[in-house]
N, C-alpha and C positions, 0 to 999 in steps of 0.2 A: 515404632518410633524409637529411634534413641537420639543420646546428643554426642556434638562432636567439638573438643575443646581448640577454640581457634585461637586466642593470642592468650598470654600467662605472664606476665612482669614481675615481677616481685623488688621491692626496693628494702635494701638491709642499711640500719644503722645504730642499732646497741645490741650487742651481743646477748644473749641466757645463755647461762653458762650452766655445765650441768649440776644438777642440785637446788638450783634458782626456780621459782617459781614463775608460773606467765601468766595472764589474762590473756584470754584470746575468743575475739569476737566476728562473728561473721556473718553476713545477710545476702541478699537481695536486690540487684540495682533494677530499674527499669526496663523490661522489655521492650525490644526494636523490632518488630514483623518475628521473624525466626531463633532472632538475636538475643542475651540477657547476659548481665553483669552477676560474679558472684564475687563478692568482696572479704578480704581476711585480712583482720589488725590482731598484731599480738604485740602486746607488752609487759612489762614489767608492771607487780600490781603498786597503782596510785603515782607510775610513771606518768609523763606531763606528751611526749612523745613515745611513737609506736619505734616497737626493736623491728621490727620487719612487719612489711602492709602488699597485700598482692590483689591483684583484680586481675578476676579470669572470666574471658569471654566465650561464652557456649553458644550452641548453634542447635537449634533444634530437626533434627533429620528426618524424613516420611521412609522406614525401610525399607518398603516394596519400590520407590521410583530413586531414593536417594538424593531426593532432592529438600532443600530447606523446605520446612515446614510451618508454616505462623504458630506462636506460641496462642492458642485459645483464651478465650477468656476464665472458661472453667480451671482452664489449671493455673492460671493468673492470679482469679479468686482462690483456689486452694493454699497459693503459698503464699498472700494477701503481699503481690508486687502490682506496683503502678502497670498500666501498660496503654 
């Protein structure tokens, strides 16, 4: 099994500049069949708005046929995402 990264957006709008500090936090969206969201916000600490926030959609792959793979419930539980 591996996964294969299908879409990546990234949205920028304050700069860190270097030497500046970030907060930067990221999680877990919901699993669709093969499908899952992983989300990144970073900003500036005690910033009100993110300097830049990205959602990347992964796809879970079966190696031996290549073809998408439902993500299970065990590894659902393991990274404790809805699904």
């Amino acid at each position: 099994m591996y996964k294969r990264q299908l879409k990546h957006p990234i949205e920028y709008r304050d700069p860190i500049l270097p030497g500046e500090s970030a907060d930067i936090r990221t999680w877990l969206g919901t699993a669709r069949g093969p499908r899952f969201d992983r989300h990144v916000d970073i900003r500036k600490p005690g910033a009100k708005r993110f300097s830049a926030q990205a959602t990347t959609q992964w796809c879970r792959i079966d190696r031996a046929s290549g073809r998408p793979l439902r993500i299970g419930r065990d590894v659902l539980d393991l990274f404790g995402v809805p699904g």
